[in-house]
C-alpha positions as CSV (number, residue, x, y, z in Angstrom):
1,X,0.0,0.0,0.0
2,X,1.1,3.6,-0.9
3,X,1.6,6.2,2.1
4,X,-1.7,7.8,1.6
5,X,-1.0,11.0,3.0
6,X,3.0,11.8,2.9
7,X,3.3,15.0,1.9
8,X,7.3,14.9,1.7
9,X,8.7,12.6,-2.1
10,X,-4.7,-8.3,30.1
11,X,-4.6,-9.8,27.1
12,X,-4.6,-13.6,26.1
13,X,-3.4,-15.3,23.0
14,X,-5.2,-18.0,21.5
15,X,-3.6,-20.1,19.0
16,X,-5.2,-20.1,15.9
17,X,-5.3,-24.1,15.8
18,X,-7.9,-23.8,18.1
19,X,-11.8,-23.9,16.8
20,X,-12.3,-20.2,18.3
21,X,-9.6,-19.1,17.1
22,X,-10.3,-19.8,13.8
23,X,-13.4,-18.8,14.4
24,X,-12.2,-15.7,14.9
25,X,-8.9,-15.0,14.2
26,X,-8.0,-14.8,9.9
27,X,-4.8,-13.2,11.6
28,X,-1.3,-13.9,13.2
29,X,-3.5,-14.0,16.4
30,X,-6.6,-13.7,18.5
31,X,-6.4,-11.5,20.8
32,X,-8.2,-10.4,23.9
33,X,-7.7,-6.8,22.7
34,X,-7.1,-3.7,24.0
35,X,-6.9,-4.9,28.1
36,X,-3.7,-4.9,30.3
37,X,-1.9,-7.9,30.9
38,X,-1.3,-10.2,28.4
39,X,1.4,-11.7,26.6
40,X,2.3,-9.5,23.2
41,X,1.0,-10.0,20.0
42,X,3.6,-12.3,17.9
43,X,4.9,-14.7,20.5
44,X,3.3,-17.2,18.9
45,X,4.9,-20.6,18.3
46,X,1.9,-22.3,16.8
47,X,3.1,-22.5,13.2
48,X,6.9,-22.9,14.3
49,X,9.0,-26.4,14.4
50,X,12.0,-27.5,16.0
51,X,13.8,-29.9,13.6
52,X,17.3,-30.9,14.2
53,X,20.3,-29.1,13.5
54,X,21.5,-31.9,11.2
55,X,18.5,-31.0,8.1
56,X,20.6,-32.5,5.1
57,X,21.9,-31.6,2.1
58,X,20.8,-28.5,0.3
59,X,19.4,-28.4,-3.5
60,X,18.1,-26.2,-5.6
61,X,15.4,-26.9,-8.3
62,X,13.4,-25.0,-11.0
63,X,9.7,-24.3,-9.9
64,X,7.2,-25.5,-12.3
65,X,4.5,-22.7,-11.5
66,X,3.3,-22.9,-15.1
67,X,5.1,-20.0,-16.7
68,X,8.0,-19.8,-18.0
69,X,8.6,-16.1,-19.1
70,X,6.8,-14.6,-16.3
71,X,7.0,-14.5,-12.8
72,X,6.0,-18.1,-11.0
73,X,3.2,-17.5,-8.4
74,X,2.3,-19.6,-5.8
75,X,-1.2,-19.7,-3.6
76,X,-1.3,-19.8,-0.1
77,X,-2.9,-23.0,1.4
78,X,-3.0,-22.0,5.2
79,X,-5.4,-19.6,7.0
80,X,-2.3,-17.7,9.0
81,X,0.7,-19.2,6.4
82,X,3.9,-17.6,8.3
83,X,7.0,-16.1,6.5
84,X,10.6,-16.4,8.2
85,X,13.3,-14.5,7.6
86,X,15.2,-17.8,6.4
87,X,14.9,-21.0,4.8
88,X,14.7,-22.4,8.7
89,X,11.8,-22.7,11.6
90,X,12.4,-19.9,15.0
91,X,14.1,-21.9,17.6
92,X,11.7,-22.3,20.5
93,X,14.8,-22.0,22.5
94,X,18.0,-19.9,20.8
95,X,20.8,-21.0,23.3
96,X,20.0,-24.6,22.1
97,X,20.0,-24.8,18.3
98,X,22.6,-24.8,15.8
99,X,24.0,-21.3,14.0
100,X,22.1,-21.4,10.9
101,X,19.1,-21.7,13.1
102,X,20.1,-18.5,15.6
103,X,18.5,-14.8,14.6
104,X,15.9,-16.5,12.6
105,X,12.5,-14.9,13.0
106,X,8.9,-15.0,11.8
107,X,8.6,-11.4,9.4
108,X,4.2,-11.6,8.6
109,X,2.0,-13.8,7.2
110,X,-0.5,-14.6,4.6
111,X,-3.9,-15.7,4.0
112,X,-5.4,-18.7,2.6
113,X,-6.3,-17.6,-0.8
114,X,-3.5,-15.0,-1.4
115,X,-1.7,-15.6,-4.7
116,X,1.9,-14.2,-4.1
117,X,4.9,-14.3,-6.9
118,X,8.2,-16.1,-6.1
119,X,11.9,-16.3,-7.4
120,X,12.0,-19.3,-9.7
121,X,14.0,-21.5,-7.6
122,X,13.3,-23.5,-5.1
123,X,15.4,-24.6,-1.8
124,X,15.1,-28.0,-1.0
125,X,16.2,-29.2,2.8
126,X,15.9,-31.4,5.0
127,X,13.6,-29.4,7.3
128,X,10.9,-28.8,5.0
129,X,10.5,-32.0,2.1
130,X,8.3,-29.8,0.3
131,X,11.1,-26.9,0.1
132,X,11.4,-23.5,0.7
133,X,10.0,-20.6,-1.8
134,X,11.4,-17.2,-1.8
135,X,8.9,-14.9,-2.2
136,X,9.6,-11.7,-4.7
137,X,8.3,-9.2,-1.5
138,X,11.4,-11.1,0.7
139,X,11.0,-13.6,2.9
140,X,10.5,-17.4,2.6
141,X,7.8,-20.1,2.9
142,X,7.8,-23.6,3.5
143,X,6.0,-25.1,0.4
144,X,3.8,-27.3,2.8
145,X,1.8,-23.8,3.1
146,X,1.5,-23.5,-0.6
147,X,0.5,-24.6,-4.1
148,X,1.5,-23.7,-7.6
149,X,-1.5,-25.1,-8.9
150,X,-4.1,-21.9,-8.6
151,X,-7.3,-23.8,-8.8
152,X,-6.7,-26.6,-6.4
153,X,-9.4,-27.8,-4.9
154,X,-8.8,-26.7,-1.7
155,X,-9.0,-23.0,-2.7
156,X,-12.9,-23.1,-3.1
157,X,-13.5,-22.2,0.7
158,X,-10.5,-19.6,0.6
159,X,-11.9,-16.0,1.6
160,X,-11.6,-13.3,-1.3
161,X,-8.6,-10.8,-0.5
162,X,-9.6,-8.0,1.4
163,X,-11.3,-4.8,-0.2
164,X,-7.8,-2.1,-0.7
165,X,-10.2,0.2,-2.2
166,X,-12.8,0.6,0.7
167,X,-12.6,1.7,4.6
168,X,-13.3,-1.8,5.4
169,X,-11.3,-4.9,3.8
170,X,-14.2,-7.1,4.8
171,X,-18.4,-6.7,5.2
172,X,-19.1,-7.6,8.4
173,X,-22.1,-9.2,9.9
174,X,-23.8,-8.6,13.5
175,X,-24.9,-11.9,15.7
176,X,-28.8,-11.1,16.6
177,X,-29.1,-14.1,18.6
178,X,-28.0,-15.7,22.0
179,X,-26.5,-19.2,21.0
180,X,-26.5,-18.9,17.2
181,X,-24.4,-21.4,16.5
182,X,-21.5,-21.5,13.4
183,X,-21.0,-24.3,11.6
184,X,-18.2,-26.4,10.4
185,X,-20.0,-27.4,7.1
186,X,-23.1,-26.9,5.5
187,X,-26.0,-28.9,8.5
188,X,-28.6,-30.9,7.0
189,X,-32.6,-29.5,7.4
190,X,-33.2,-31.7,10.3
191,X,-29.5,-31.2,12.5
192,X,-30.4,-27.2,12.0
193,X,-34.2,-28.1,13.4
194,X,-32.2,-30.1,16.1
195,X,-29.2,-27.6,16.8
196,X,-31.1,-24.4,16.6
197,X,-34.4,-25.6,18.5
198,X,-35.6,-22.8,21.5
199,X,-33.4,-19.9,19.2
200,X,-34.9,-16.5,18.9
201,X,-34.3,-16.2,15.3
202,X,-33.4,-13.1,14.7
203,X,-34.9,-10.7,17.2
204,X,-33.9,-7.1,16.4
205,X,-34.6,-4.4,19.5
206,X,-37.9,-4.3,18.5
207,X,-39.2,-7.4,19.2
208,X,-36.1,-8.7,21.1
209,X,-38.9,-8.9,24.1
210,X,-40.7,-11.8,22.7
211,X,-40.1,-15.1,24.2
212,X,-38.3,-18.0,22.8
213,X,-39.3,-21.4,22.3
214,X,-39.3,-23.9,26.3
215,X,-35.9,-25.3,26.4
216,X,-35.7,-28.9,26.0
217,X,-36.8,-31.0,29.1
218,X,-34.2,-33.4,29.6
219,X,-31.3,-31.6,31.1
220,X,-30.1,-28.5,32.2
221,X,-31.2,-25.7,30.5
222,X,-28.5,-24.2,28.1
223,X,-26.5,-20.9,28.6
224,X,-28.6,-19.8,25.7
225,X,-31.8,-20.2,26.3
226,X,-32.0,-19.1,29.9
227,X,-33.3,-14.8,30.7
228,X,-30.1,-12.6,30.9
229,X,-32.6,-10.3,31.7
230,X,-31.8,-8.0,28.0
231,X,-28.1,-8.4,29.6
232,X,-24.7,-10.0,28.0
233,X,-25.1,-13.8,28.9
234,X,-22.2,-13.7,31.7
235,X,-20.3,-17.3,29.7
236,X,-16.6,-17.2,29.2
237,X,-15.2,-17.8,25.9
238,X,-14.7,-21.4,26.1
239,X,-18.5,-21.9,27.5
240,X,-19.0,-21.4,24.2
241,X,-17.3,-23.6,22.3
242,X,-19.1,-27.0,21.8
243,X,-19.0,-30.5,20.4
244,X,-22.3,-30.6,19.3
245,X,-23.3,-33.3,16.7
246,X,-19.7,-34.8,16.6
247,X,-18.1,-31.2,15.6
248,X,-20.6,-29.6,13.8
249,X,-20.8,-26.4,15.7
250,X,-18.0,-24.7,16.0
251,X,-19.1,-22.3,18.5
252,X,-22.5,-20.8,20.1
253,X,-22.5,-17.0,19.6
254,X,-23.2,-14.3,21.9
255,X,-25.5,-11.7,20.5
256,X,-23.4,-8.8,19.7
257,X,-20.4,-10.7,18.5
258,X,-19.3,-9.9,15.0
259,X,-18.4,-12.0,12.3
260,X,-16.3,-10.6,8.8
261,X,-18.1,-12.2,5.8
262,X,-16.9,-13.9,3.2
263,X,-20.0,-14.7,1.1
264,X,-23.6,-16.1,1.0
265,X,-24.4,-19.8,0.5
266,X,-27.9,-20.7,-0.5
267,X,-28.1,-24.4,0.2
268,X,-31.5,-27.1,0.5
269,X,-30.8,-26.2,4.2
270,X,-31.2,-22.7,4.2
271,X,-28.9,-19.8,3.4
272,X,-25.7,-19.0,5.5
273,X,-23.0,-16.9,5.8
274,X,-19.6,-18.2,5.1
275,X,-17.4,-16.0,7.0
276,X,-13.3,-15.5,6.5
277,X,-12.7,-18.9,8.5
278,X,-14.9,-20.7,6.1
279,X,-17.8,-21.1,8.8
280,X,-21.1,-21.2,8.1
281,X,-23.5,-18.7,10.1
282,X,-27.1,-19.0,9.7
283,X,-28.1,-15.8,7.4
284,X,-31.4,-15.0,10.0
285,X,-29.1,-14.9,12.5
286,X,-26.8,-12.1,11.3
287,X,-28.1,-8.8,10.2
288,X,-25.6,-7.7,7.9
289,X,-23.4,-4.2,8.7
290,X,-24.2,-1.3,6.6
291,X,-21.1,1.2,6.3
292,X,-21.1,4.4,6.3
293,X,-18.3,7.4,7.2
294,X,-19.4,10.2,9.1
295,X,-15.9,11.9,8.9
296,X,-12.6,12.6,7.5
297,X,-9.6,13.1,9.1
298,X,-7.5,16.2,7.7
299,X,-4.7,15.2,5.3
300,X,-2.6,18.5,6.7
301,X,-0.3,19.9,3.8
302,X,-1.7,18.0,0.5
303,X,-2.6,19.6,-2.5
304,X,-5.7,22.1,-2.3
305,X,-6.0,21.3,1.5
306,X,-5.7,25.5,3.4
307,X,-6.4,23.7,6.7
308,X,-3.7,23.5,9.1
309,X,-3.5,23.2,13.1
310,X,-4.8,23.9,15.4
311,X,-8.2,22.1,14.5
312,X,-11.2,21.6,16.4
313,X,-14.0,18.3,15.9
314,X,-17.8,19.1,17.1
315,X,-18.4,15.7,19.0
316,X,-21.2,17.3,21.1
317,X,-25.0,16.2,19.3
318,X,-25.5,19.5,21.2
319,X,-23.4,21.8,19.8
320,X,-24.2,25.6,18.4
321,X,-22.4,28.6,16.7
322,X,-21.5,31.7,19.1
323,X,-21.3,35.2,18.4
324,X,-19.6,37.4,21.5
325,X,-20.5,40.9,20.8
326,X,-19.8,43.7,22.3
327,X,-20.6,43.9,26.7
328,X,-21.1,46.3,29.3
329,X,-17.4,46.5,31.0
330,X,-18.9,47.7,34.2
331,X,-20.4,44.4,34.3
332,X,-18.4,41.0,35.5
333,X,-20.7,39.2,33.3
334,X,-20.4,40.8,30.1
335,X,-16.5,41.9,30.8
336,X,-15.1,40.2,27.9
337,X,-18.5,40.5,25.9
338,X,-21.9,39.5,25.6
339,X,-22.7,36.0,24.3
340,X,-25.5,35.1,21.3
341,X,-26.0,31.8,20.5
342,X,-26.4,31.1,16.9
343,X,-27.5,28.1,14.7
344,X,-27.1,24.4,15.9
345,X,-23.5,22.5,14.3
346,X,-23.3,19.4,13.1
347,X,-21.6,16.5,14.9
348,X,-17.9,16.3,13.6
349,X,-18.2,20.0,11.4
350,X,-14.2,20.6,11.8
351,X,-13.3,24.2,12.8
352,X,-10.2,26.0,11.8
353,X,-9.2,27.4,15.0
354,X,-7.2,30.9,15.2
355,X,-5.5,30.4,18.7
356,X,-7.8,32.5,20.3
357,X,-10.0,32.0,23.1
358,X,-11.9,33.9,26.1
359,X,-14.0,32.5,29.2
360,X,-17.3,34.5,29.4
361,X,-19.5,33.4,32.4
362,X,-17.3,30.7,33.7
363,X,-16.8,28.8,30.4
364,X,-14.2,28.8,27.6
365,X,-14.9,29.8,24.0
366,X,-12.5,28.9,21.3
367,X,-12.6,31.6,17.8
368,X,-12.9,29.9,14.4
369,X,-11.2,31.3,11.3
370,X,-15.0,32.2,10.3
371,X,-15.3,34.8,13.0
372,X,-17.6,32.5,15.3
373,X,-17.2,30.3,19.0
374,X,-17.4,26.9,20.0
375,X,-17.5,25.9,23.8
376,X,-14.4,23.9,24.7
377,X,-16.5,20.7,26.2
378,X,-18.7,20.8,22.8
379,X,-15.3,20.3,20.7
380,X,-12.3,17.9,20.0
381,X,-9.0,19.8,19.5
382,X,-5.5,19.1,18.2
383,X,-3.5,19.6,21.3
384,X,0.4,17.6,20.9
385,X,2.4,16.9,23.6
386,X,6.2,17.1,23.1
387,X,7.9,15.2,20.1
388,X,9.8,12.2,21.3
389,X,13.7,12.5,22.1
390,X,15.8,12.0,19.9
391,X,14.0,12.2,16.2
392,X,15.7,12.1,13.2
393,X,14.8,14.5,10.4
394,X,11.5,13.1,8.8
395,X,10.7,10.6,11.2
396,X,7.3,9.5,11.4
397,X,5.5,10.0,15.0
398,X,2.0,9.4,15.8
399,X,0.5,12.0,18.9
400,X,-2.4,10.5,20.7
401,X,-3.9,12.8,23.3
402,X,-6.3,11.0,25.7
403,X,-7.6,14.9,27.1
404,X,-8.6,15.7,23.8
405,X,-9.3,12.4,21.8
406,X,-7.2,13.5,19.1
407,X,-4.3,12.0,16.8
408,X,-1.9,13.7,14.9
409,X,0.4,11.9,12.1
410,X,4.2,14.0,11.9
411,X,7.0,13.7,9.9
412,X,9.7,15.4,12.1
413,X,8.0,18.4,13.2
414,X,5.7,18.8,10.4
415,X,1.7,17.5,11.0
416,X,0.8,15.9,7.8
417,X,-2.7,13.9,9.4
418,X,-5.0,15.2,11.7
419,X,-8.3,13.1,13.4
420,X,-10.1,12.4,16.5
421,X,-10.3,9.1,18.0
422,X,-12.1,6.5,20.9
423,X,-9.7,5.6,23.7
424,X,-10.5,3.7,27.0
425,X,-12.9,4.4,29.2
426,X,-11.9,5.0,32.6
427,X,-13.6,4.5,35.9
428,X,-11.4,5.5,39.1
429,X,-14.3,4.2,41.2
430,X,-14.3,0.7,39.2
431,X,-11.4,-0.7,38.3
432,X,-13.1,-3.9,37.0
433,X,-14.4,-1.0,34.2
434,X,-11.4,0.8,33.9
435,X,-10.2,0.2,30.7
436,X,-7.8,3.4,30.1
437,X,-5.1,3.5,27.4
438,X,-1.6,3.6,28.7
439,X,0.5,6.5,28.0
440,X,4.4,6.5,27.6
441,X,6.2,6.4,24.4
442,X,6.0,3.2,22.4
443,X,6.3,1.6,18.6
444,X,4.5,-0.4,16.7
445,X,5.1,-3.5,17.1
446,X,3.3,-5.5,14.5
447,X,0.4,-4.9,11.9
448,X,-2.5,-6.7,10.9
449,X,-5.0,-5.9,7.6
450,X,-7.5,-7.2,10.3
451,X,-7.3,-10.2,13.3
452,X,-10.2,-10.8,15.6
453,X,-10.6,-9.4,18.8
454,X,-12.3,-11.4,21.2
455,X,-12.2,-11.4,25.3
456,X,-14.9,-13.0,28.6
457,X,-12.9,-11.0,30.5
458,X,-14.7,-7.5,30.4
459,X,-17.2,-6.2,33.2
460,X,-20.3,-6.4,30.6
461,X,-19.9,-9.9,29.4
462,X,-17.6,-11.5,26.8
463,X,-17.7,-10.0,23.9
464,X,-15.6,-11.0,19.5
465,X,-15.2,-9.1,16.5
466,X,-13.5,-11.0,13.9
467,X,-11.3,-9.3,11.9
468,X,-11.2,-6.0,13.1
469,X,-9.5,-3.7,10.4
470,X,-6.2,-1.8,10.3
471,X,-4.6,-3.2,13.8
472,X,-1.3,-1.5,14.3
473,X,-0.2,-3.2,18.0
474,X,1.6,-0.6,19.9
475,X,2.1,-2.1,23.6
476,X,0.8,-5.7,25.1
477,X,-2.6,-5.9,23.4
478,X,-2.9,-2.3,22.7
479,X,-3.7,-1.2,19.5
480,X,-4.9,1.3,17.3
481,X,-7.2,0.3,14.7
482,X,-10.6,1.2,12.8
483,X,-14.0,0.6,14.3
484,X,-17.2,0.4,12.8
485,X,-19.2,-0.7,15.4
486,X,-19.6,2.7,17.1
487,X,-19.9,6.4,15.9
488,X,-18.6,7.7,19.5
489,X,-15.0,9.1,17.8
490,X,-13.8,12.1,20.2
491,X,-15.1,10.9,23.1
492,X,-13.7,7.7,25.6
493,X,-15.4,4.8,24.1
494,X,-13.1,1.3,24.2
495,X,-11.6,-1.6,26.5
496,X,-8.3,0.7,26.0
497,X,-7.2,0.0,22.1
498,X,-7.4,3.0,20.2
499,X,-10.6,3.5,17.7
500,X,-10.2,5.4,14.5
501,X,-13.0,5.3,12.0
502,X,-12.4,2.8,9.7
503,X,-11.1,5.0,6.8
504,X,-8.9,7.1,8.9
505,X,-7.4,4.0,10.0
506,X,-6.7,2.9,6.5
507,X,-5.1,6.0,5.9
508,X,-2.9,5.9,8.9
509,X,-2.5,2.2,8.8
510,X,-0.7,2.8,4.8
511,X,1.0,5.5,5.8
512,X,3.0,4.2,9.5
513,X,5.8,1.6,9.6
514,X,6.6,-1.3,9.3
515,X,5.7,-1.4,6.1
516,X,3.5,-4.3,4.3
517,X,4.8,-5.6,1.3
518,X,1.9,-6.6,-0.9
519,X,0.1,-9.7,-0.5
520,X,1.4,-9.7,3.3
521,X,-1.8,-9.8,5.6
522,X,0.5,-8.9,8.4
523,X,3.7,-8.0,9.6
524,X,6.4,-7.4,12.3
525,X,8.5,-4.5,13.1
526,X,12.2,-5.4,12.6
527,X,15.5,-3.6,12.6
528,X,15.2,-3.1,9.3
529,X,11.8,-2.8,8.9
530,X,10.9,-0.3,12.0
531,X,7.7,0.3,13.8
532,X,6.2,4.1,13.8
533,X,7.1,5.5,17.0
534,X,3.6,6.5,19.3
535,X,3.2,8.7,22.0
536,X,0.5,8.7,24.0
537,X,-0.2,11.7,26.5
538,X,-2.8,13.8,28.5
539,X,-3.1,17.3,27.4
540,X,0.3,19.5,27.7
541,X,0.5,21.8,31.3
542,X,-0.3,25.2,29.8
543,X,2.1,27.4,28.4
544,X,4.2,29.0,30.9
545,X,4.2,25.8,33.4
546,X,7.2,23.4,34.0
547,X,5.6,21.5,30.8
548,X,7.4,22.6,27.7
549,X,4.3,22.2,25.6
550,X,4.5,21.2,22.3
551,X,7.6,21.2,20.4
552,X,5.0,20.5,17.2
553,X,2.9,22.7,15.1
554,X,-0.5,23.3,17.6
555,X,-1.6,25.4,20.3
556,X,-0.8,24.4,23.5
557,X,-3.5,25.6,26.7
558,X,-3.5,29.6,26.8
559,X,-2.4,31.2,30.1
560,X,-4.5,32.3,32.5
561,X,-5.0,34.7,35.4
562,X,-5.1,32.8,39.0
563,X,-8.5,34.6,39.2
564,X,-10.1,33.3,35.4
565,X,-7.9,29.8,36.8
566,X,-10.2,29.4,39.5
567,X,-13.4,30.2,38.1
568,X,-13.0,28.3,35.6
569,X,-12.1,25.0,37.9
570,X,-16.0,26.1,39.2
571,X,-17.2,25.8,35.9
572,X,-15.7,22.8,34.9
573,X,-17.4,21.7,38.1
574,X,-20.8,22.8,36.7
575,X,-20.5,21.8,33.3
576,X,-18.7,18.4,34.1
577,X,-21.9,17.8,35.9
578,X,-24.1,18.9,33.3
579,X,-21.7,16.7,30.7
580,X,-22.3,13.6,32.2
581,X,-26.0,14.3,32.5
582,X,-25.8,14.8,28.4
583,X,-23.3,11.5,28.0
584,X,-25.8,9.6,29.9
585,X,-28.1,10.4,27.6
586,X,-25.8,10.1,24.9
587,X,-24.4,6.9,26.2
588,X,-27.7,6.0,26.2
589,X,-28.7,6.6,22.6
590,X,-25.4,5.1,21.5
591,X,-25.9,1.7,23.6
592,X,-29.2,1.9,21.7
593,X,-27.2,1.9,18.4
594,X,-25.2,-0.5,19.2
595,X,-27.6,-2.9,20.3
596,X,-29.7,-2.7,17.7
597,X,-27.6,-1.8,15.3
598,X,-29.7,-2.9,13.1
599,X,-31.1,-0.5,11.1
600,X,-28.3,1.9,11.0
601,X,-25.0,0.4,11.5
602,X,-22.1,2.4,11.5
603,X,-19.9,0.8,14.4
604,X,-16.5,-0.7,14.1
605,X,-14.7,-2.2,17.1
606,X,-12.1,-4.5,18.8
607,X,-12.7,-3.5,22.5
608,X,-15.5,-3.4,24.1
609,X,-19.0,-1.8,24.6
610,X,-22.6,-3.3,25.3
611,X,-22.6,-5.3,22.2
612,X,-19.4,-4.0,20.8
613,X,-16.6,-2.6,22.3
614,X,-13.1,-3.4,21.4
């Protein structure tokens, strides 16, 4: 992918073997994203082999890919198919294996599916009968995980490559129902009858009252088919997983898990959903996700774009132009002018801002390059923090500023993308639903086109979204990546990941390192092949403080008078009261959404929210 906007020339792995985790995953890993603890994204040995040192002799032969003059291509037969950096397997322990075995490390992966060219020769040894191809991006793959012949039969079931010209590389699907389950292959009429008996087939919000079938007699009563009360079913992850009918179901869904779809499958048995696993959903199960994107982030610097920082998003619903007119200056009220309100704004309008702003009545008012206000706690802004130490001219930063809910792409010092984003949600009164990002400075550590979140560890209930898009993994299981499962962007939304709309994560995504060679579904940062560096921050001490600001383009907090200081601390009081009364409300609205979901979907997410939120 091309940089899309250069403007200079407690998390827990699941290995993919596992039914869930195919179930889910389509990437290097399954993660339980965007919580604290866990082990980091890429340890995993699940694709690795220890052979010994001793692997034979070496030969080279011709590949017969079925073109001579052009360049042979292979297809990849595995759903994660792993790339090394050498014709050799990782050691699982370095200090015991042999020197041709030592540095060697696991680069990305592929898909099932993916047709990928390679060098016409291939390296024949011990440690892989099949041999090794070297692929033309770098990088080499045992030929156990591959096929020269492009229409082998077990290529029907491979998913389609992802979408590079949309927002989202996948369509997505939305589980409506408590115990749907997934299939391993298409049921016959009378095991669906069996395995979905009791099911509330496809209850929207609306009617999501109305009663399902009595659960069968004999037995206890599933997980499923008990009254959560219109709560998440309180089941871990492996509750789910069943050997029902000798295998068949692969897994009993939660409703609000998400699945990324492959394509519809009209059978004698009814019509499914095959999703990017190759599992088969029932299609009244799933109501299908319709995209839409509410917002662009601002490519800074590209041709025709005048807008520059500092910026400001509207992500109040209540949000309204000000005038400040002329006031009475014998009057405290009206000392720095007399407020108008003007005409309502719409959520996400972005405001040029001129630097300028003044407290009238307790409350700040920022100026727009149009002449007219907007309140400080109705608006997003770009506010960076310091750039890292140490930056070499150029260098690609990401700012993430959890005050603000803002990112900022640099190169060096210069800004060149400019967006608001969903961090974690934090509760100091809670910790079981404090979910806050970390700050400090990081890099990212590996990239994914799209991996499934999934996690029962949350306060609200378990909760999957396979293939969340445009995961760049910057510490543990932290991440920033799209969502589509929410429209909550400025304001503290996930389980601690970083949510971008889906096309700003695209853009992003293209434009930060390491960079993924073509065909690559993911990748890890290397030496040679860095990560972006991230730093993530609350807002900078205002200008003046110990704080040096922002060593960036942006305006950093404006100085103030100990008496304006403290007044405005009572306002904040005020209005942070009167905020949370309008986020409950929102909240409110916005669970709605996402519950339901159904008629206007526009979410996105790998963390975690009532029947989303990653």
């Amino acid at each position: 992918m091309r940089a899309p906007f250069a403007t200079s020339g407690s998390s827990r792995r699941r290995e993919p073997a596992s039914p869930l985790a195919l179930l889910l995953i389509g990437g290097l890993l399954a993660f339980s994203g965007c919580k604290k603890h866990g082990s980091a994204a890429g340890d995993d040995a699940s694709t690795t082999e220890t052979t010994s040192d001793d692997d034979g002799p070496v030969t080279v032969e011709a590949i017969d890919a079925g073109s001579s003059a052009e360049t042979p291509r292979v297809a990849v037969l595995d759903l994660v198919t792993p790339i090394f950096s050498k014709t050799e397997w990782p050691p699982k322990d370095p200090s015991k294996t042999s020197d041709d075995r030592q540095g060697v490390v696991r680069l990305g992966y592929m898909r099932r599916g993916q047709v990928i060219g390679v060098k016409p020769k291939v390296i024949k040894k011990g440690n892989c009968a099949e041999g090794w191809y070297e692929l033309v991006t770098g990088g080499f793959v045992c030929g156990k995980f591959l096929t020269t012949d492009l229409n082998a039969k077990e290529l029907e079931t491979a998913p389609h490559p992802p979408f590079t010209d949309r927002p989202l590389p996948y369509d997505y699907g939305l589980n409506l129902t408590n115990g749907a389950p997934l299939y391993r292959r298409r049921p016959f009429k009378k095991e669906r009858q069996d395995l979905e008996k009791g099911l509330a087939v496809g209850k929207t919000k609306k009617d999501a009252g109305a009663k399902a079938a009595p659960p069968p007699s004999d037995g206890e009563t599933p997980w499923y088919l008990r009254d959560h009360k219109g709560q998440r079913p309180q089941v871990t992850i492996d509750d789910i997983r069943t050997n029902e009918q000798g295998g068949l179901v692969v897994v009993r869904m939660v409703r609000g898990f998400y699945l990324a779809l492959d394509k519809d499958v009209s059978t004698t048995s009814g019509k499914f959903w095959r999703n990017t696993a190759g599992y088969l959903a029932p299609a009244d199960h799933i109501l299908v996700h319709k995209p839409t994107t509410e917002f662009e982030g601002v490519r800074i610097g590209a041709e025709g774009e005048k807008r520059k920082l500092p910026l400001g998003w509207v992500v109040s619903p209540r949000a309204y132009h000000y005038r400040i007119e002329e006031g009475d200056p014998t009057r405290a009220d009206e000392k720095n002018g007399k407020l108008r309100r003007g005409e309502p704004l719409e959520r996400f309008t972005i405001a040029q801002r001129t630097g300028k702003r003044v407290t009238i009545e307790g409350r700040g008012y920022f100026e727009t390059d149009e002449g007219w206000r907007l309140r400080d706690i109705d608006a997003s802004v770009t506010r960076p923090g310091p750039a890292p130490k140490n930056l070499g001219p150029g260098e690609k930063w990401i700012d993430i500023n959890l005050s603000q809910q803002s990112l900022i792409a640099f190169e060096g010092d210069k800004p060149v993308y400019a967006t608001i984003v969903s961090t974690g949600r934090r509760n100091d009164e809670d910790k079981s639903k404090d979910h806050r990002t970390p700050q400090g400075e990081f890099r990212v550590r590996e990239k994914h086109i799209a991996a499934t979140m999934e996690d029962d560890g949350a306060s609200d209930g378990p909760y999957s979204i396979q293939d969340v898009p445009w995961i760049m993994y910057f510490e543990g299981g932290y991440a920033i990546h799209g969502a589509f499962w929410h429209s909550r962007f400025g304001r503290e939304r996930s389980h601690g990941c970083v949510n971008m709309t889906p096309h700003d994560a695209k853009q992003v995504f293209a434009w930060a390192g390491p960079n993924l060679p073509e065909g690559w579904h993911g990748i890890r940062a290397t030496t040679e092949n860095p990560g972006t560096r991230v730093v993530v921050h609350e807002d900078p001490q205002p200008a003046g403080s110990n704080s040096s600001g922002s060593s960036a383009a942006g305006d950093s907090a404006p100085k103030k008078s100990e008496k304006s200081e403290s007044s405005e601390k009572k306002s904040d009081k005020k209005t942070g009261s009167s905020e949370k009364k309008t986020d409950k409300k929102t909240g409110a609205s916005d669970k709605k959404a996402d519950k339901s979901e159904k008629s206007k979907t526009t979410s996105t997410s790998a963390e975690k929210s009532k029947s989303t939120k990653p």
